[in-house]
PQR file with spaces between the fields and no chain letter, atoms N, CA, C, O and H, PARSE charges and radii, in Angstrom:
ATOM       1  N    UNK     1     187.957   91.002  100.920 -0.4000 1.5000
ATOM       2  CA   UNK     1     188.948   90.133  101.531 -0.0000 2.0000
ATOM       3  C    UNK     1     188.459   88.686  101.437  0.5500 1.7000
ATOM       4  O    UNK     1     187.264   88.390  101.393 -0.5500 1.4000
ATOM       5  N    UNK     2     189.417   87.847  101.411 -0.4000 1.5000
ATOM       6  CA   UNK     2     189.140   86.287  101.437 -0.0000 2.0000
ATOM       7  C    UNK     2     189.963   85.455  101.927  0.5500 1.7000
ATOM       8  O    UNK     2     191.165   85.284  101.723 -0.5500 1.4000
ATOM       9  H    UNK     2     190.387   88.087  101.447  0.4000 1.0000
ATOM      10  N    UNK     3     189.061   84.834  102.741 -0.4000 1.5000
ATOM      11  CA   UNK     3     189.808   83.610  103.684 -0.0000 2.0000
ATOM      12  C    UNK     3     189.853   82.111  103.096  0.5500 1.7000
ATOM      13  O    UNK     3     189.095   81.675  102.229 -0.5500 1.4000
ATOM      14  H    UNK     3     188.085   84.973  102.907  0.4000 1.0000
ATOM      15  N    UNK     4     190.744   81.506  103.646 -0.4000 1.5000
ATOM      16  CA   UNK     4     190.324   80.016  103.384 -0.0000 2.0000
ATOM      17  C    UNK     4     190.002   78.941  104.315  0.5500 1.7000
ATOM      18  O    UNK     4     190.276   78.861  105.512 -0.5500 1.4000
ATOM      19  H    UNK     4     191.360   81.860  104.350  0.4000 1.0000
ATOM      20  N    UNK     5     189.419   78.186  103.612 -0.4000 1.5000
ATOM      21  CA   UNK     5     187.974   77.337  104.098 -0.0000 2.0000
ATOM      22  C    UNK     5     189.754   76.219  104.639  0.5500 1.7000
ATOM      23  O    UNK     5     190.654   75.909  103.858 -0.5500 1.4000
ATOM      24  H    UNK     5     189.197   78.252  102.639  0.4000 1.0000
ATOM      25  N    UNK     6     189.677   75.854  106.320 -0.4000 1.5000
ATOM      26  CA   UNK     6     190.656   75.183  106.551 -0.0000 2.0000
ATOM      27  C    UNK     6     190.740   73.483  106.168  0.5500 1.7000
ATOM      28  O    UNK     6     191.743   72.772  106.112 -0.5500 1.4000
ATOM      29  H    UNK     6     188.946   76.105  106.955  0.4000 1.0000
ATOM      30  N    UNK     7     189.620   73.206  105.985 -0.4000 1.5000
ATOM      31  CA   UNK     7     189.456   71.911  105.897 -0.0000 2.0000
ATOM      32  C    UNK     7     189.633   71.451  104.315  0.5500 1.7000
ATOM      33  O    UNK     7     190.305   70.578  103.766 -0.5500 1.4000
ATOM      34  H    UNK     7     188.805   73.784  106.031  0.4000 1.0000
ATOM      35  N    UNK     8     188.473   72.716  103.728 -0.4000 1.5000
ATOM      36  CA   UNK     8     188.548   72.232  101.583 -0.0000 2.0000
ATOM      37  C    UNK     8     189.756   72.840  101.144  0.5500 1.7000
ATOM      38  O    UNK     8     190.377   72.414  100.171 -0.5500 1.4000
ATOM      39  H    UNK     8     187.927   73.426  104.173  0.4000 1.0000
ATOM      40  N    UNK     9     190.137   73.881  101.867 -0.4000 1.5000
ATOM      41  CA   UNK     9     191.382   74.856  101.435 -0.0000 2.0000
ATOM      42  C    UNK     9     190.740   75.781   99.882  0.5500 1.7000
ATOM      43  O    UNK     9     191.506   76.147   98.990 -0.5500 1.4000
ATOM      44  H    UNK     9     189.632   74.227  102.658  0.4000 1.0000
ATOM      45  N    UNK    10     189.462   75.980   99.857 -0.4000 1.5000
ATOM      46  CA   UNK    10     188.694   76.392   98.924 -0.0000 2.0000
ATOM      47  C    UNK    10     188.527   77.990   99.713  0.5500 1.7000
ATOM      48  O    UNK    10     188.079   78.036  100.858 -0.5500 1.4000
ATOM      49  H    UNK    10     188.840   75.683  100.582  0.4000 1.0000
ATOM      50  N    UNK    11     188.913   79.196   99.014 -0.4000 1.5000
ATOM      51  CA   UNK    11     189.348   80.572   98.931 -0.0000 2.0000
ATOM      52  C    UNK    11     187.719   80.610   99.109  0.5500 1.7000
ATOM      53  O    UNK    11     186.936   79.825   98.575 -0.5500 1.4000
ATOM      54  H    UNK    11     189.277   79.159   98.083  0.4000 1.0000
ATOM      55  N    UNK    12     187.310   81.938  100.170 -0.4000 1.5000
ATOM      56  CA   UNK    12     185.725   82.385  100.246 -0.0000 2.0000
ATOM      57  C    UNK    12     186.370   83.864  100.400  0.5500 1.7000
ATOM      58  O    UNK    12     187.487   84.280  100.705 -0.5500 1.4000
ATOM      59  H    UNK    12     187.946   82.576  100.604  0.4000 1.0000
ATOM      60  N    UNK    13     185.170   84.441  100.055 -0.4000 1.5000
ATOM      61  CA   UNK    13     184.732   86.191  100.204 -0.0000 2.0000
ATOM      62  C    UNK    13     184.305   86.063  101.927  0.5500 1.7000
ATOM      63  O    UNK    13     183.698   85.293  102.671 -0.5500 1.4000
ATOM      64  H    UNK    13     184.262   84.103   99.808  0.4000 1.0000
ATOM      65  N    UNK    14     184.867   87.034  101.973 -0.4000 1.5000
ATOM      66  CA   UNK    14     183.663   87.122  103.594 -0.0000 2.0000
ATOM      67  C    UNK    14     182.787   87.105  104.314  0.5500 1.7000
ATOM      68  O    UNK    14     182.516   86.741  105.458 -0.5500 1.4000
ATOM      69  H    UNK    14     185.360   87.660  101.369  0.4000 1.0000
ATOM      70  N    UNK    15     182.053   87.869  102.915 -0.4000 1.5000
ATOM      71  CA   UNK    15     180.402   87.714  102.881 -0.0000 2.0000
ATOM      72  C    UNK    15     179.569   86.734  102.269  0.5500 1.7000
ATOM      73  O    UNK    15     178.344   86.836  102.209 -0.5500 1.4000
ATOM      74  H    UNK    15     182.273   88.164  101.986  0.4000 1.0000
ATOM      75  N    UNK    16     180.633   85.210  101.542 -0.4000 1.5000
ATOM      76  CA   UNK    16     179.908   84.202  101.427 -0.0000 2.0000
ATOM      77  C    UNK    16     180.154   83.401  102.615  0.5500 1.7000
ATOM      78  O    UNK    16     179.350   82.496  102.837 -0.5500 1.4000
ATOM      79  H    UNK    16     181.629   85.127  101.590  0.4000 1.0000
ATOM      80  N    UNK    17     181.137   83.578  103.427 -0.4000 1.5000
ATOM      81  CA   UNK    17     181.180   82.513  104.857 -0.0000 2.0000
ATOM      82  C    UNK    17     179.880   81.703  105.242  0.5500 1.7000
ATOM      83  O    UNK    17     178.900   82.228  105.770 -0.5500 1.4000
ATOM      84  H    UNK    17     181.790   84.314  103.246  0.4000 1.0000
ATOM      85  N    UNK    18     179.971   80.505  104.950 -0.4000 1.5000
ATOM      86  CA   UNK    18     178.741   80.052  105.911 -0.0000 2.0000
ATOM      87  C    UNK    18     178.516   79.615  107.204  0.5500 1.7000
ATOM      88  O    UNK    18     177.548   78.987  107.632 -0.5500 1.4000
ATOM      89  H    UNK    18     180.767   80.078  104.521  0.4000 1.0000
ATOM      90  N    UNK    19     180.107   80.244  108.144 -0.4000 1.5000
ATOM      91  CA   UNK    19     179.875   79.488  109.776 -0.0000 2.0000
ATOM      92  C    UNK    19     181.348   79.571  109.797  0.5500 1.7000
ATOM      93  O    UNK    19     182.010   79.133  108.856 -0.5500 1.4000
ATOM      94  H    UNK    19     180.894   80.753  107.796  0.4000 1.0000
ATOM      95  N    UNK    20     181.920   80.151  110.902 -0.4000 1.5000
ATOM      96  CA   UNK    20     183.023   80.599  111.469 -0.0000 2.0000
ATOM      97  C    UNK    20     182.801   79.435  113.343  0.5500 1.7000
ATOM      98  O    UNK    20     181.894   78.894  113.975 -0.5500 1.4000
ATOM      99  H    UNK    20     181.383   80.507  111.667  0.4000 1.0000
ATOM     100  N    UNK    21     184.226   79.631  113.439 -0.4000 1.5000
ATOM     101  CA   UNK    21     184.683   78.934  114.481 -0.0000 2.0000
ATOM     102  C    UNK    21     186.011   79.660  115.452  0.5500 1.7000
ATOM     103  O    UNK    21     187.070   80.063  114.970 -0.5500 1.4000
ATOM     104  H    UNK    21     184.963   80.070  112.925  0.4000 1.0000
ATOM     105  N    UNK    22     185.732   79.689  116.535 -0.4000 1.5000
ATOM     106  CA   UNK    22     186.870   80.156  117.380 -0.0000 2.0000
ATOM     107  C    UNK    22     187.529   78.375  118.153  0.5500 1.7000
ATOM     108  O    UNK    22     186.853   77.540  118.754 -0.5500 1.4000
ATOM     109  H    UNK    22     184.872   79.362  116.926  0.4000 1.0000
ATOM     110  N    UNK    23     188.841   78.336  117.858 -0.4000 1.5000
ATOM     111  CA   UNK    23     189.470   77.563  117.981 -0.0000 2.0000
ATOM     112  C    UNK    23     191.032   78.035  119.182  0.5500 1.7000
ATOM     113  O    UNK    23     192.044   78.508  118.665 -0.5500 1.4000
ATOM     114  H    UNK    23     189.390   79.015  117.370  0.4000 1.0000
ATOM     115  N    UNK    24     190.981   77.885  120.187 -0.4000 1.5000
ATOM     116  CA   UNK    24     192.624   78.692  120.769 -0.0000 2.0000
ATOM     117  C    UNK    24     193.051   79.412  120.446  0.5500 1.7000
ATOM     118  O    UNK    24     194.262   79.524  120.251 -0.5500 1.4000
ATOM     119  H    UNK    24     190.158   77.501  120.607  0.4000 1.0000
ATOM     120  N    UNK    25     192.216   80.189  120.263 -0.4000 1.5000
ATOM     121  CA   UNK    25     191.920   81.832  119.993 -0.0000 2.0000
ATOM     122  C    UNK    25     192.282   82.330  118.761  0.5500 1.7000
ATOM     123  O    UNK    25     192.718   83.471  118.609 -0.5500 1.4000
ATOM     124  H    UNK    25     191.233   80.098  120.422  0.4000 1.0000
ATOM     125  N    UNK    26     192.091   81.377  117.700 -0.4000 1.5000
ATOM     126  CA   UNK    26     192.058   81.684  116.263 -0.0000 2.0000
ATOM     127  C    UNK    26     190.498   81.412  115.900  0.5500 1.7000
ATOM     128  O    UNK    26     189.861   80.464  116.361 -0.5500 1.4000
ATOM     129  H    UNK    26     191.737   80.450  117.823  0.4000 1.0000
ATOM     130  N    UNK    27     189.996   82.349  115.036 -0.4000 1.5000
ATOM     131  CA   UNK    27     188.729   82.527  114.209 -0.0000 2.0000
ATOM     132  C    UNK    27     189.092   81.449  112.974  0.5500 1.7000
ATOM     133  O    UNK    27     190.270   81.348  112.629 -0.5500 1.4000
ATOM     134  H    UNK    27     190.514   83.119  114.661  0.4000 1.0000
ATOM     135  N    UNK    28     188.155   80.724  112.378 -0.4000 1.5000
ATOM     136  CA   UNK    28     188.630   79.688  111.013 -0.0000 2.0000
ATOM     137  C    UNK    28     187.021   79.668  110.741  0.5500 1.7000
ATOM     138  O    UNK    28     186.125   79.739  111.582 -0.5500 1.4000
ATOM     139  H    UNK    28     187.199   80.805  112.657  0.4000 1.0000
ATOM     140  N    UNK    29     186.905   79.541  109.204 -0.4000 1.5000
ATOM     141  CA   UNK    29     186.255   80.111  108.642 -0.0000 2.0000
ATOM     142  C    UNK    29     185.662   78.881  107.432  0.5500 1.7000
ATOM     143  O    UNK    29     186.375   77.987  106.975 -0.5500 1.4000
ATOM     144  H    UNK    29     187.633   79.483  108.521  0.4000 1.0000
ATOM     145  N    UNK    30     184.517   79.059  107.155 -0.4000 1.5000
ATOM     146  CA   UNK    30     183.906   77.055  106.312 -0.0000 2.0000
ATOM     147  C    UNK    30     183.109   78.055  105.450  0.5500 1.7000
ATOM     148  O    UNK    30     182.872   79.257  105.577 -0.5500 1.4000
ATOM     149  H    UNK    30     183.938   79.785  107.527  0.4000 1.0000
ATOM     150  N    UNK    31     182.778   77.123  104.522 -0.4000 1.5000
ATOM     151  CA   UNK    31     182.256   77.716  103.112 -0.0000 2.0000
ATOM     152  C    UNK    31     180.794   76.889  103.306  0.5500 1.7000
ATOM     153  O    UNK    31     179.730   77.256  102.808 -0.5500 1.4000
ATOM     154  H    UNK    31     182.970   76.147  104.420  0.4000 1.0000
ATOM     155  N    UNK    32     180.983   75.724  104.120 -0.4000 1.5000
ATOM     156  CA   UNK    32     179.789   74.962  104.187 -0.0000 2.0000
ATOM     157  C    UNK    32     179.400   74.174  105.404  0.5500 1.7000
ATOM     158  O    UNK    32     180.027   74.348  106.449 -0.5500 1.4000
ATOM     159  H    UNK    32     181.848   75.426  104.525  0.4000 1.0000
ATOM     160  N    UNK    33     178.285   73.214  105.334 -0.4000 1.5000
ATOM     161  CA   UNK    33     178.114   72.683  106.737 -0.0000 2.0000
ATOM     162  C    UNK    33     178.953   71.913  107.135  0.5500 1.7000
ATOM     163  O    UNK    33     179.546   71.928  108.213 -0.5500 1.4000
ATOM     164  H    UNK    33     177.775   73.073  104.485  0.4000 1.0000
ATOM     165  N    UNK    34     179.113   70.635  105.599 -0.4000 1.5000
ATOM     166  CA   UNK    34     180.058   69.704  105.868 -0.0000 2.0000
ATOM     167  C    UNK    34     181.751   70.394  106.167  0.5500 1.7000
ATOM     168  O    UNK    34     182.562   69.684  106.760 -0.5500 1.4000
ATOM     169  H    UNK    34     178.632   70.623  104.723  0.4000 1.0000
ATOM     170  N    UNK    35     182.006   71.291  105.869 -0.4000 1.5000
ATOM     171  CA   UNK    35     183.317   71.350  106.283 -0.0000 2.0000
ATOM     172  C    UNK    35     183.454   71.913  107.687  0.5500 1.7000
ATOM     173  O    UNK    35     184.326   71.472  108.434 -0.5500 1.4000
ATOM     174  H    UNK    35     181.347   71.869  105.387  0.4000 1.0000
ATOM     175  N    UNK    36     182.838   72.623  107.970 -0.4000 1.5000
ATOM     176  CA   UNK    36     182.492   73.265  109.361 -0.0000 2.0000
ATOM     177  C    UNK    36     182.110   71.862  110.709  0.5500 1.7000
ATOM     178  O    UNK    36     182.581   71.783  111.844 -0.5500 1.4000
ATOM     179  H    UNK    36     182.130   72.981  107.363  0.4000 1.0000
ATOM     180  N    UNK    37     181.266   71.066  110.126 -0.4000 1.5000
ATOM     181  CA   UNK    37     181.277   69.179  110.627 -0.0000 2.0000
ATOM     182  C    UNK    37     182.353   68.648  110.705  0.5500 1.7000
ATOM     183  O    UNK    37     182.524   67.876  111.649 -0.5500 1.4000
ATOM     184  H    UNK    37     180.883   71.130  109.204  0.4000 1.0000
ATOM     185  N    UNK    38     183.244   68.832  109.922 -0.4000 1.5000
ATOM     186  CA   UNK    38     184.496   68.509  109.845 -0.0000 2.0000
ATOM     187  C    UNK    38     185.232   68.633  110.926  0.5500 1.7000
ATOM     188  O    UNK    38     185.505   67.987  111.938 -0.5500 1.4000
ATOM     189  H    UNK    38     183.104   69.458  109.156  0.4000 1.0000
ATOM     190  N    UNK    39     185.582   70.069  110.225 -0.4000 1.5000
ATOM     191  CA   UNK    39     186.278   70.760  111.806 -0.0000 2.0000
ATOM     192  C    UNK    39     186.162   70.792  113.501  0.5500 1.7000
ATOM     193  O    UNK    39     186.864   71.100  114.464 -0.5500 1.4000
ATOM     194  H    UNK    39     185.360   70.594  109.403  0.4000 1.0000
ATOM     195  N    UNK    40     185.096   70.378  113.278 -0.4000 1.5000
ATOM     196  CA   UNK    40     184.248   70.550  114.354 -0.0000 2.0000
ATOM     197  C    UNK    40     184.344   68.878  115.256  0.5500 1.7000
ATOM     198  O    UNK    40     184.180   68.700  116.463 -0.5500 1.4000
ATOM     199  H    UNK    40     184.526   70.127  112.495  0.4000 1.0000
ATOM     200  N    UNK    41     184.595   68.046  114.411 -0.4000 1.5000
ATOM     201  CA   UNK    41     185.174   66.661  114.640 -0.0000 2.0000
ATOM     202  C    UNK    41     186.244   66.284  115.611  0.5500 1.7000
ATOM     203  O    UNK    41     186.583   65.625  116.594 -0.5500 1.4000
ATOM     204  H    UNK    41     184.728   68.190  113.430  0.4000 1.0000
ATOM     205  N    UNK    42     186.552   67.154  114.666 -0.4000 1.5000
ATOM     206  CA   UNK    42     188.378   67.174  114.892 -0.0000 2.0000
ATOM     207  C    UNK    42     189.087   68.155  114.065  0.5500 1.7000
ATOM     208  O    UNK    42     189.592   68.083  112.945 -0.5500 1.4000
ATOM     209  H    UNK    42     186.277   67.689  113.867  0.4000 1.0000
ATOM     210  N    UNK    43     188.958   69.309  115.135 -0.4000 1.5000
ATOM     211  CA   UNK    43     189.833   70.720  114.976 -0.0000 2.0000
ATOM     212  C    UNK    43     191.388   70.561  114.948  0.5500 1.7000
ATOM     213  O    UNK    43     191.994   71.244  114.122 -0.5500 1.4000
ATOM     214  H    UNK    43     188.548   69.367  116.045  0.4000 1.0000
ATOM     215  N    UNK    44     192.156   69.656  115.841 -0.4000 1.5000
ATOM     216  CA   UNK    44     193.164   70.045  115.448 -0.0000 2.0000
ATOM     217  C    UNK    44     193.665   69.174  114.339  0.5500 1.7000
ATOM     218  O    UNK    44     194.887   69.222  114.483 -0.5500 1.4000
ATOM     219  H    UNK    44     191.664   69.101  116.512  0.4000 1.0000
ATOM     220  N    UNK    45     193.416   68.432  113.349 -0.4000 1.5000
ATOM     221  CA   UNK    45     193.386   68.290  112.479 -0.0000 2.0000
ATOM     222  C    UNK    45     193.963   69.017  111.516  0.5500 1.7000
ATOM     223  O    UNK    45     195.038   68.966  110.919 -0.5500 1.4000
ATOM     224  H    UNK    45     192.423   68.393  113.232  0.4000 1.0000
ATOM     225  N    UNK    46     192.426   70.135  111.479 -0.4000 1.5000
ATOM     226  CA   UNK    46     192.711   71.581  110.600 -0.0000 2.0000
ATOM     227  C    UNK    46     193.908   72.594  111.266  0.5500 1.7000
ATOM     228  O    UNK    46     194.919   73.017  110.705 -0.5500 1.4000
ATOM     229  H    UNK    46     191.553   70.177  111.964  0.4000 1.0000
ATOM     230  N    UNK    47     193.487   72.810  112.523 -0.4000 1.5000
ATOM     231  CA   UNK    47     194.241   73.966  113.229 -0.0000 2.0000
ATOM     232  C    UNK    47     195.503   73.391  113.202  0.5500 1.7000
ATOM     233  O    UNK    47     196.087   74.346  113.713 -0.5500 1.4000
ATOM     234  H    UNK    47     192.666   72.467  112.979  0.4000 1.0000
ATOM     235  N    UNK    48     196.375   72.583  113.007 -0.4000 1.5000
ATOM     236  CA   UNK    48     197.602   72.125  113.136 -0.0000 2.0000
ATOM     237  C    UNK    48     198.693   72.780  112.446  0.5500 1.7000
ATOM     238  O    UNK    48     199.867   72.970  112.764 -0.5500 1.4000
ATOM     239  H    UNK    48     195.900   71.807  112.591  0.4000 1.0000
ATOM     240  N    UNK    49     197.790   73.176  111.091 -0.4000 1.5000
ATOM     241  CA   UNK    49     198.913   73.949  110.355 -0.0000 2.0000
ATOM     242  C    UNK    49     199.151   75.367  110.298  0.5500 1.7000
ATOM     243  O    UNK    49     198.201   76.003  110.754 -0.5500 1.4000
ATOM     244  H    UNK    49     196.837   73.022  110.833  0.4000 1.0000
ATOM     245  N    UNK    50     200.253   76.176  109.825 -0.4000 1.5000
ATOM     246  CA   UNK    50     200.388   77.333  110.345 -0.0000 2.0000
ATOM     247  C    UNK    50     199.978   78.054  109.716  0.5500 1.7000
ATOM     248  O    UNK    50     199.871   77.944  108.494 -0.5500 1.4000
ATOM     249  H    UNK    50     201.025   75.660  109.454  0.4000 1.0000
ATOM     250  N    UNK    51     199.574   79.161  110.509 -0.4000 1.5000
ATOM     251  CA   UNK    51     198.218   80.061  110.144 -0.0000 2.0000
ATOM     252  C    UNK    51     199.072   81.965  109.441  0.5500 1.7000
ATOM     253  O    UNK    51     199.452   82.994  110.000 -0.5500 1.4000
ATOM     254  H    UNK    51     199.661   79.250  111.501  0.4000 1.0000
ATOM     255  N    UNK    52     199.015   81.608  108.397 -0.4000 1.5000
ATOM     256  CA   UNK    52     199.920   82.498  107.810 -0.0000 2.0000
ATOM     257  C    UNK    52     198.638   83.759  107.431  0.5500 1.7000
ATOM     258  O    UNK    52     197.485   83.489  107.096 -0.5500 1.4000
ATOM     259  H    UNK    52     198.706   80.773  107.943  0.4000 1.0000
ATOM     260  N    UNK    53     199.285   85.311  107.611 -0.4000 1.5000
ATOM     261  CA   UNK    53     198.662   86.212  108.075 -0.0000 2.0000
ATOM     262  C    UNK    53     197.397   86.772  106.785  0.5500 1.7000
ATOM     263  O    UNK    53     197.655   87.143  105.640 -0.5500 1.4000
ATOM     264  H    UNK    53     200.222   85.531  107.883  0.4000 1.0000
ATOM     265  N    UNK    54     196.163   86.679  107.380 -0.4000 1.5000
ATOM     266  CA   UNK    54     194.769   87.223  106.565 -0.0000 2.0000
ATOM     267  C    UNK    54     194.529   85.638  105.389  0.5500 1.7000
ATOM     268  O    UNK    54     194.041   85.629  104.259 -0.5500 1.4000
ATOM     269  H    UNK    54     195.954   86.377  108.310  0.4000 1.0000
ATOM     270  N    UNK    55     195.022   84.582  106.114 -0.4000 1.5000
ATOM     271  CA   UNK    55     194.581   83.165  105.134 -0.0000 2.0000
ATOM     272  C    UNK    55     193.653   82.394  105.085  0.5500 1.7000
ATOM     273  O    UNK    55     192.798   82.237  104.215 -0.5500 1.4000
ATOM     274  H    UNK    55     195.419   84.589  107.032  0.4000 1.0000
ATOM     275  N    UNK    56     193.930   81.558  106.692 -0.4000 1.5000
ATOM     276  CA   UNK    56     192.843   80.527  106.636 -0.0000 2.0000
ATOM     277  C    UNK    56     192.075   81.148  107.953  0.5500 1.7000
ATOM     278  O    UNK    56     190.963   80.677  108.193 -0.5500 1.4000
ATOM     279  H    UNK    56     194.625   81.686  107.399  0.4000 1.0000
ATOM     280  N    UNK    57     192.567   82.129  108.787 -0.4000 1.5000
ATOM     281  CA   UNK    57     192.290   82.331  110.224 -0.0000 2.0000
ATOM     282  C    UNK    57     192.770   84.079  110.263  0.5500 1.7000
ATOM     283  O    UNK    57     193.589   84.666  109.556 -0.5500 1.4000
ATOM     284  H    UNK    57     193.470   82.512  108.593  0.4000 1.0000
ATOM     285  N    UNK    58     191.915   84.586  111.362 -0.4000 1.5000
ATOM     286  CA   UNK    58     192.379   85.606  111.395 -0.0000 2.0000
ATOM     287  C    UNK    58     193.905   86.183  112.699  0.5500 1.7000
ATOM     288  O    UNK    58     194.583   85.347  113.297 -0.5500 1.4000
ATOM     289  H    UNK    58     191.249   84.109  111.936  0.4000 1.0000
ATOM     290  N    UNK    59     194.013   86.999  112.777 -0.4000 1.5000
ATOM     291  CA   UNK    59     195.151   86.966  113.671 -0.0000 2.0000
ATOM     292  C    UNK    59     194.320   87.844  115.059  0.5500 1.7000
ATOM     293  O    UNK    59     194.586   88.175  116.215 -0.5500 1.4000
ATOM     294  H    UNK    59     193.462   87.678  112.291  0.4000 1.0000
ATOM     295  N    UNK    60     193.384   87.931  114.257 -0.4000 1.5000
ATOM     296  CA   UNK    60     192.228   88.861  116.157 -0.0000 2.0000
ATOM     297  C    UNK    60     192.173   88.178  116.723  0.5500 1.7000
ATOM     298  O    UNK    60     192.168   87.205  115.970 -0.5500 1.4000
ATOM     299  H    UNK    60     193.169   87.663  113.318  0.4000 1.0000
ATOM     300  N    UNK    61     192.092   87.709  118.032 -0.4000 1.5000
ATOM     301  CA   UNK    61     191.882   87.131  118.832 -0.0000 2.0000
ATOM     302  C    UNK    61     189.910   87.367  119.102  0.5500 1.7000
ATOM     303  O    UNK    61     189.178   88.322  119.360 -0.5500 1.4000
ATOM     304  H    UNK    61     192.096   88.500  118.644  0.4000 1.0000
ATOM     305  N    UNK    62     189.759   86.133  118.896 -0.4000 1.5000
ATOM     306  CA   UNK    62     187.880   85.800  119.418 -0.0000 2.0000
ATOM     307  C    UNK    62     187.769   86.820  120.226  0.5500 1.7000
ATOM     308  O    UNK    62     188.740   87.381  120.732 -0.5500 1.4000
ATOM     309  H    UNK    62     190.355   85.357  118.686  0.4000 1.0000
ATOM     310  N    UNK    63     186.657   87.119  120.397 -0.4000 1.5000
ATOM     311  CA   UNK    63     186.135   87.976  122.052 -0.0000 2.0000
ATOM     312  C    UNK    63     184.625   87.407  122.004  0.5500 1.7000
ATOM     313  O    UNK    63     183.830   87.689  122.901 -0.5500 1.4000
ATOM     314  H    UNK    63     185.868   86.663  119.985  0.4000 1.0000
């Protein structure tokens, strides 16, 4: 399965993820530090757009 990186919009495997984020109860997912810095800046930024199902975010809710 593969998600995308919300910030590069660059497609990852799961098992290359380098650093996940729970955001208002969406999981979002970075390929690297700097994009994960990014996000991390300023989330809703990224999180603003809609999160269409198994893409950039998952639909589980964090725990």
């Amino acid at each position: 399965m593969t998600v995308q990186d919300p910030v590069c919009g660059r497609h990852i495997d799961l098992d290359e993820v380098y650093a996940s984020e729970e955001h208002e109860g969406w999981e979002y997912f970075f390929c690297s530090a700097v994009c994960h810095r990014r996000f991390r800046l300023e989330p809703a930024a990224f999180a603003s757009a809609p999160k269409p199902k198994n893409h950039h975010s998952t639909e589980k809710k964090a725990s």
